[in-house]
C-alpha positions, 0 to 999 in steps of 0.5 A: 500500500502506497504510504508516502512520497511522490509519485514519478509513474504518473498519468496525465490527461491529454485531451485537447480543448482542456485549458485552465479556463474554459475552451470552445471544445470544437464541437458540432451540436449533440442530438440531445436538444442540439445544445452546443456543448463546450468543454469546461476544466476546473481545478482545486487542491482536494485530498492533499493533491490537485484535482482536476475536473473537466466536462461538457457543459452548454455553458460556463455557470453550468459547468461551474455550479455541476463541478462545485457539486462534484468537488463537495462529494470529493470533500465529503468522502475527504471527511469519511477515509482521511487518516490525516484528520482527527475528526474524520469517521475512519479516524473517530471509529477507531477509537471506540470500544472494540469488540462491540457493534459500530454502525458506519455510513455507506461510504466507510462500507463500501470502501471497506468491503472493496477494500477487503476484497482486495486485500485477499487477492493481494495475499495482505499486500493491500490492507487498509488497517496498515496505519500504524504502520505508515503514522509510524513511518510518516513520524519517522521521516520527521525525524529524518530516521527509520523506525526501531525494529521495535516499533514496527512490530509493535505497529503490527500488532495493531494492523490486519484485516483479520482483526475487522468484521464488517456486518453488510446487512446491518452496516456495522463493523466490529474490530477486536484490536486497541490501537487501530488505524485505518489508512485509505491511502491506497484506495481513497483518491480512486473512490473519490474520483469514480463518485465524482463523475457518476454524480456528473453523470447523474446531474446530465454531465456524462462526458466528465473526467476527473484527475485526482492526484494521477487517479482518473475516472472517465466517463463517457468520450468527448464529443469531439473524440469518440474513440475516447479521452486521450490519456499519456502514461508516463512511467518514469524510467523513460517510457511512454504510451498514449491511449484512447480511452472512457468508461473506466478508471486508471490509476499509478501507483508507485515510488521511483524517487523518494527513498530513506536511506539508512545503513546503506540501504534505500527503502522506497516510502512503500510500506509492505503491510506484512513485513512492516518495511519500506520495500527496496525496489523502485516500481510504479504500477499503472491499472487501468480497469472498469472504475477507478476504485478498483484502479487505485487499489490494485496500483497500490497493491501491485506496487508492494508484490512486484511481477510476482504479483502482477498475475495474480491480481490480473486472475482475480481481476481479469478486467484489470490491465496492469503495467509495472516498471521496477528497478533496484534501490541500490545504495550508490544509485 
């Protein structure tokens, strides 16, 4: 699971017409109505990164109160999954009792269930219970140091699916374990940016696309493009590939440039949630699949078990495409 540091595997929207402010898309009028549709792009800093969403609209004070909709669901599901803020549901849930029913809203439920999913194929690769682990990292890097052997396994005694039930039918959760923290790092953006553009969709915006921090969903193509919204992926170690494409959501996952080193040894800010430690490969996983939460998990998984991995996750998921570009962490890189 993706903990810290920078992404340099990174996906870029490239569709023509988008622009910081808004841009005649080029377009004839649709069938529906014959409005003539424009292509509007806005921007804001949401979950820590830039998002950006772009979409057609007949007219900028539509486009722009559509958007303004879709950046409050972002924000409410900020609220719900961010380990960052004390006061948000994942944090406050945590701190119960445990071992005792907790009802939870829809949002912490689905992400839980999907996240629970995923942490079976990945074998624990992806677990969203690994946060004390990543606060114990994050804290370290303030300090400039690696945490004692020590403390990471007494944060892993605080981590694992195993010790969470989840009660779909009556949304509830129950955890076993004091100390827990939920950490959606992994998962989070990708949610947020699928939710985003089926609530365009629904509000009559279907030809939106939303980039959350490199995490895409994309709805249906632009007017003007209908193989699809043009999309360059960029892997870092000098390799790039353009697509076409919609429906579906993409995501990047990985760590090629930042690193602890200590003793000698790099340690990538990618946290292997069964060994507690940074791994030492240099990897970006880039999925593309049918929706950007499953996108976004699968990418923070893969990056974690590397090509042994990679096919596995593509047999449990085999509407997922998964590319994965590594090398070693070697100390006189």
């Amino acid at each position: 699971m993706l903990a810290l540091g920078s992404l340099l595997a990174i996906t870029t929207l490239m569709a023509s017409g988008c622009a910081k402010t808004p841009t005649r898309a080029g377009i004839d009028p649709t069938q529906e109505g014959q409005r003539t549709l424009t292509r509007y792009r806005f921007a804001r800093v949401m979950m820590g990164s830039r998002c950006e969403i772009t979409l057609e609209a007949t007219n900028e004070p539509e486009a722009a109160q559509a958007v303004g909709r879709a950046f409050d669901e972002i924000k409410r599901i900020e609220r719900v999954l961010s380990d960052y803020d004390a006061e948000s549901e994942s944090m406050r849930i945590m701190e119960l009792q445990p071992g005792i029913d907790h009802q939870i809203s829809e949002t912490l439920l689905e992400v839980l269930l999907v996240s629970g999913d995923i942490h079976a194929a990945s074998g624990g690769a992806f677990d969203p219970t690994i946060g004390a682990l990543t606060h114990l990292w994050r804290n370290s890097a303030r300090e400039g140091e690696i945490p004692s052997q020590e403390s990471i396994d007494n944060a892993r005694d605080r981590i694992g699916f195993e010790h969470v039930q989840i009660d779909l039918d009556t949304h509830t959760l129950i955890f076993d374990q004091t100390g827990m923290i939920l950490d959606f790092g992994g998962i989070g953006k990708g949610y947020a940016a699928q939710k985003a553009v089926e609530l365009l969709t629904n509000l009559g915006y279907p030809v939106a696309c939303v980039n959350l921090g490199g995490d895409l969903h994309l709805g249906e193509a632009p007017s003007n493009q209908p193989e699809g919204w043009r999309i360059e992926i960029v892997t870092g170690l000098g390799r790039t590939q353009t697509l076409h494409l919609k429906h579906c959501g993409i995501a990047t996952s990985g760590d090629l440039e930042r690193y602890y080193e200590h003793q000698g040894v790099r340690y990538s800010h990618i946290i292997d949630p069964r060994t507690g430690m940074g791994i030492t490969q240099r990897r970006a996983a880039t999925v593309i699949a049918p929706d950007a939460t499953i996108a976004d998990a699968l990418a923070s998984a893969n990056s974690v078990m590397g090509e042994r991995g990679k096919d596995q996750l593509e047999q449990a998921y085999p509407d997922a495409s998964i590319v994965l570009v590594s090398r070693a962490l070697e100390a006189d890189d």
